[in-house]
N, C-alpha and C positions, 0 to 999 in steps of 0.2 A: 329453616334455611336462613343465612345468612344474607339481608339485603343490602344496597346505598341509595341514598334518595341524589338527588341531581335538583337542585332547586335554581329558580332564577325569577327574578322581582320587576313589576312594571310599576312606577309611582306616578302618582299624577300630584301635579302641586303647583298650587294658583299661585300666579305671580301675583306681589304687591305693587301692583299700579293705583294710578287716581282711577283711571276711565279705564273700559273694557278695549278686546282685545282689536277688535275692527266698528267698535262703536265708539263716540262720546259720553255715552251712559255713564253711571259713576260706576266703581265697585263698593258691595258696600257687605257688609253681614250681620244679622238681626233687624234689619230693617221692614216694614210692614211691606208686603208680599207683594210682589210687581207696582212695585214707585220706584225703583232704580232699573228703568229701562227703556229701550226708546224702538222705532221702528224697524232700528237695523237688526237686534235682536230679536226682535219679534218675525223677523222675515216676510216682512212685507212687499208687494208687486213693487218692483222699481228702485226699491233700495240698494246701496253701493258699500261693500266695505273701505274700511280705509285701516291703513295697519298699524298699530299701535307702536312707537319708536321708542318708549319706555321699558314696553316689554321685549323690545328685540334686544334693546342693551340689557336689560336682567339673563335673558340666555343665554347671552353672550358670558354673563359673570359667571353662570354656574356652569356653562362649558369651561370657563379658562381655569374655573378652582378646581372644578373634575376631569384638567388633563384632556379634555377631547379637541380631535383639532376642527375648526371653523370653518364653515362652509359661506364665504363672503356674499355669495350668490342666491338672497332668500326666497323661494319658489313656496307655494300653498298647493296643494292639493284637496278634494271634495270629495268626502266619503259618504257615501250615499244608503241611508235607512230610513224605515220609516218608522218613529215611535213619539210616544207623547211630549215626552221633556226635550224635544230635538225640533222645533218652529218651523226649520227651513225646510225639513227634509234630507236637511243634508251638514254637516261638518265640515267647516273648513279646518285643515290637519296640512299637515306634512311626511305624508307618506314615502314619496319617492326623493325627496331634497330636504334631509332632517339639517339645522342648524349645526350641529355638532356628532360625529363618530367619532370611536375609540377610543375612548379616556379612561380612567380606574379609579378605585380611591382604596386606601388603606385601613383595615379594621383591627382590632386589636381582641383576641381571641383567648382561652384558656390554651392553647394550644399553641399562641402566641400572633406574631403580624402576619397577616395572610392581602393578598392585593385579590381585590373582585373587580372584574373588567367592568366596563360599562358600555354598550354596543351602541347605542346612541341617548342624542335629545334631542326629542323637536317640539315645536310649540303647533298648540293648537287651542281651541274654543269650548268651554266648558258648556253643559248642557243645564237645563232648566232642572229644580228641583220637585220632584214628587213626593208628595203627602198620600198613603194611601191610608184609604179608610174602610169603611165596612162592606160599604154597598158602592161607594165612588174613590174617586182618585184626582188629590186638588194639586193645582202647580202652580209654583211660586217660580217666574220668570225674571228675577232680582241676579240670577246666579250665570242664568243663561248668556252667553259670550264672555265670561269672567276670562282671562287669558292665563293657560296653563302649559307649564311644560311636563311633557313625559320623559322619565330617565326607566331605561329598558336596559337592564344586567344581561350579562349572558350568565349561562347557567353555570356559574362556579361556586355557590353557597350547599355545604350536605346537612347539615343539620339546623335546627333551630336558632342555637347560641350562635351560629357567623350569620345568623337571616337578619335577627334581632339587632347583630352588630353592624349593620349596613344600613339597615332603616337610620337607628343613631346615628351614625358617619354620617349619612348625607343629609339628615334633619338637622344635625347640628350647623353644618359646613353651609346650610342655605339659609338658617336664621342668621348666623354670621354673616352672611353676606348682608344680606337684609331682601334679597330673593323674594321671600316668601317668609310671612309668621309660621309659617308648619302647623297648624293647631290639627292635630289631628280629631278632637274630638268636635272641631268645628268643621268639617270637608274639606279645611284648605291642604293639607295632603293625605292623600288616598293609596292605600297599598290591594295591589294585585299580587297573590303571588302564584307559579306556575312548579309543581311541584311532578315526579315519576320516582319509582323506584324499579329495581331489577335487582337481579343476583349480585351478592362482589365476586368483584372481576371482571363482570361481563360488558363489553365493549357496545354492547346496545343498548339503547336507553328505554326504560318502561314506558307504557300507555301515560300520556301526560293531564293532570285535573290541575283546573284553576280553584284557585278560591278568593271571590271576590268582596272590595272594600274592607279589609280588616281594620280596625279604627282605634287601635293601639300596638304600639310597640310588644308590646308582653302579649298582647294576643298574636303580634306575628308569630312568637313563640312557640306559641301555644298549641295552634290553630296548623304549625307543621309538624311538631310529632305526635300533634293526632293522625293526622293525615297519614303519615309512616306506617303508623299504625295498625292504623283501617286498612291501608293498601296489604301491607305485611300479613294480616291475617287473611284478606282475600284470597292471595296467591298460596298459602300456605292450606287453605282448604281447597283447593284446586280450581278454584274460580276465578271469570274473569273480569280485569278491570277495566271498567270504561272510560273512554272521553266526556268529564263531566264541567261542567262549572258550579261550584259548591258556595257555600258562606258558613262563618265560622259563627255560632251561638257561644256567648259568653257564659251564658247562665249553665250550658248542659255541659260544654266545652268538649262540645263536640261539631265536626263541619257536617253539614247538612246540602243535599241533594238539590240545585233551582231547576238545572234543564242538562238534558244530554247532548252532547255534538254529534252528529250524523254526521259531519263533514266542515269545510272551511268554507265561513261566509264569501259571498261574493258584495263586497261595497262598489263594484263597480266604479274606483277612482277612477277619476281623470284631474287633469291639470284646471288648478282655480281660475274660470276665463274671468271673474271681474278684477283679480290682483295680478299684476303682471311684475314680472320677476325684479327684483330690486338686488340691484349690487350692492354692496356697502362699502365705505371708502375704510381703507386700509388703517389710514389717521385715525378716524371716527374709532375705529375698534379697537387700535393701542390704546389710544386717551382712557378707554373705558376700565383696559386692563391697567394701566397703570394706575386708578385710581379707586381700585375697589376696595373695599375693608378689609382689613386683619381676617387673617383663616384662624381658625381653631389651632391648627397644626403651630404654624404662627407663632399665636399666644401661650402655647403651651414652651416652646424655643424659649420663648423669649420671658417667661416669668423664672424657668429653671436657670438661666443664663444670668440675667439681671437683680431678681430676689432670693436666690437660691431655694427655692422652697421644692417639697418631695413630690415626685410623682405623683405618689398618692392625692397629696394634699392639689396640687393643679389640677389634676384629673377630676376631682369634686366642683374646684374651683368652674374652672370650662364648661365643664354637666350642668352650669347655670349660667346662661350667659347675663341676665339679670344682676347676678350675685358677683361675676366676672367684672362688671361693669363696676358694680357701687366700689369694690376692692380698687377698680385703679382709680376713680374721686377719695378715696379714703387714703392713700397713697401719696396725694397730692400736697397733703398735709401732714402723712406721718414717717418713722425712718424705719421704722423693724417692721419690715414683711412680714415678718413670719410669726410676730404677732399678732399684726393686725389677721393675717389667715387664719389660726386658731382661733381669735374672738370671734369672724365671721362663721367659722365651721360648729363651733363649740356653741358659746353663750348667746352668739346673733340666731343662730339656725333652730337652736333649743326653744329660743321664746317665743321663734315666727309660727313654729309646727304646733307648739302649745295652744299660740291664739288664733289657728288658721288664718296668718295672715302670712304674704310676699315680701320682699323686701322692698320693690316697689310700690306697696300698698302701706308699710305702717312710716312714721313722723321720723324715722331714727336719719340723725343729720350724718354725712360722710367726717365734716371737721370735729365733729361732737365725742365720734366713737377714736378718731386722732387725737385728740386731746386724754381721753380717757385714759387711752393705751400708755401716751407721754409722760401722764399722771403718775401711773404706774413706772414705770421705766426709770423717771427720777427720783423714786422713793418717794414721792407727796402724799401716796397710800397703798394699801396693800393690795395684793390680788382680791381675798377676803372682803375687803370693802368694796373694792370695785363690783364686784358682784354685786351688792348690797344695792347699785346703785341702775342695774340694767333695769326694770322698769322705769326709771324716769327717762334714760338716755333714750328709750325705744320711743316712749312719747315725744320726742325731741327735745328734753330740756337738756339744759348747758351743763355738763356735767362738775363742772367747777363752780355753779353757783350752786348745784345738788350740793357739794358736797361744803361748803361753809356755811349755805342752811344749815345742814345737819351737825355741823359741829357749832355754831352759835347757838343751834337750840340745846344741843347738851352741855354746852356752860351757864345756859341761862337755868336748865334745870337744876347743873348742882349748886349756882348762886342760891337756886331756892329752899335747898337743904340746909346751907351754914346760917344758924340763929343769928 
């Protein structure tokens, strides 16, 4: 038989604050294991939150870049469990008064541009991290109130390729902002995804399996047409498929079984009585939107429009925002776009993958690799020699004194041929 999957995505993604989300604690990552934390994380008798105004304006950014409209009126609610990496017992979240509903963002598909809605975002307080081990289980309390926001899809993704293409869109669209670093293999963004299948055609939606933390892009992929899969052969051996929450092994690449759902938890919300509702001034929240950074979307407008340079060619460009960057410093100094793109995609990208290194990591200067291109351009040397000359430039030297070194030293050598 013939299926369709119905997929729909929860992310979690730590904002980039100084301090956490209702504490003064710092935020911090690799740092030794509860020294970034203070009493209010810890959930101590008597302690008060107070709400972080840094990360209500980051919300604020990634609602206005994802189209959702604003909720001026920011209400907390307290979801209520009981587990180890959770201090208070309880969760401060935004269940019933999320900062932002209804937005979307655009993906770009084999199949072409496709819009996936986005049902909401609201911010809430991340939980402590667990180390499990053999016989015990250690928590590092460093992470605990980190402030994040959750962006919740509706179910408009069916395969793999548009899953994958949505995680990208909005990883991209939040480091751009500067939201969030995204490092997924650091936990600053987390993907849940909520996946059913059924008949085609059929108007009713199959038994739904989560599968949780997937901690790369490609294993979003990956990890749903397993899932397809598995389901598909279930139903096609006559059997049924449960309410599960699963996780995806990279190694077997296959998702695996944690716990079944009997039913829908009871967190027993109610309204957060230490935070009481805050308006936000209408000013406040233009200033914020008028002054956010360049979108993806954006710079991609405006390099086609300005440098004339190929889709293709921007589209690599942007997939690095790093690389995005050094291009408009090299820019500063040079006239032919579309040279300078070539040398970053070609001869720059060649030598950084060669020596495992970033562009932010090796000496290569933005005016350096301007000059070099210039070099060229006005006939001072060939392509052929310029080449000749990228390891030095990547070390940072000037490429114009590379290159009268090397031609002083080959006159010195043929002075030393003539008797």
């Amino acid at each position: 038989m013939e299926y369709q999957a119905t997929i729909g995505i929860e992310i979690h993604c730590e904002l980039k604050t100084n301090t956490k989300m209702f504490s003064g604690a710092p935020c911090s990552f690799g740092r030794k294991a509860n020294t970034c934390t203070n009493e209010i994380d810890l959930g101590q008798p008597g302690t008060m939150p107070c709400v972080n105004m840094e990360a209500v304006a980051k919300a604020i950014e990634a609602c206005t870049a994802l189209h959702l409209t604003i909720d001026p009126l920011v209400k907390f609610d307290r979801k209520n469990y009981y587990y180890s990496d959770l201090p208070k017992g309880f969760q401060i979240t935004q269940q019933f008064h999320p900062i932002g509903r209804d937005g979307y963002i655009m993906i770009h598909t084999s199949e072409g541009e496709k819009k996936i809605r986005i049902n909401r975002i609201h911010m809430e307080e991340d939980t402590a991290k667990q180390f499990h081990l053999t016989s015990k289980t250690l928590l590092d309390y460093n992470r605990a109130g980190t402030p994040l926001i959750e962006i919740v899809s509706e179910p408009d993704m069916k395969n793999g390729e548009e899953a994958q293409a949505y995680v990208e869109a909005l990883r991209q669209t939040l480091l751009y902002l500067g939201v969030s670093d995204v490092k997924m293999e650091e936990g600053s963004m987390r993907c849940d995804v909520n996946i059913s299948i059924a008949p085609k055609g059929s108007s009713t939606l199959g038994t739904k399996n989560e599968i949780k933390n997937i901690n790369s892009i490609s294993n979003v992929g990956k990890a749903i047409e397993y899932e397809i899969k598995r389901q598909a052969d279930l139903l096609d051996r006559g059997e049924e498929i449960h309410q599960e929450t699963r996780r995806y092994d990279d190694k077997t690449g296959e998702t695996i079984l944690m716990r079944r759902k009997e039913g829908t938890v009871d967190y027993k919300f109610f309204p957060e009585p230490n935070i009481v509702p805050i308006r936000l001034d209408e000013k406040w929240i233009q200033n914020i939107q008028a002054n956010m950074n360049e979108l993806p979307e954006e710079r991609e407008k405006r390099y086609a429009e300005t440098y004339g340079l190929s889709q293709h060619d921007i589209k690599i460009l942007i997939g690095n925002k790093d690389m995005s960057e050094f291009f408009e410093e090299v820019m500063k100094s040079a006239k032919d776009a579309k040279n300078v793109c070539n040398w970053l995609l070609s001869d720059v990208s060649g030598w950084l993958n060669k020596h495992g290194e970033t562009i932010t990591t090796t000496k290569l200067q933005p005016q350096n690799l301007a000059k070099l291109i210039a070099m060229i351009d006005d006939g001072k040397i060939s392509s052929k020699q310029a080449k000749e000359v990228v390891d030095d430039l990547m070390e940072g030297k000037d490429p114009e004194e590379v290159i009268k070194e090397r031609v002083l030293n080959k006159s010195r050598m043929l002075d030393s041929l003539i008797p």
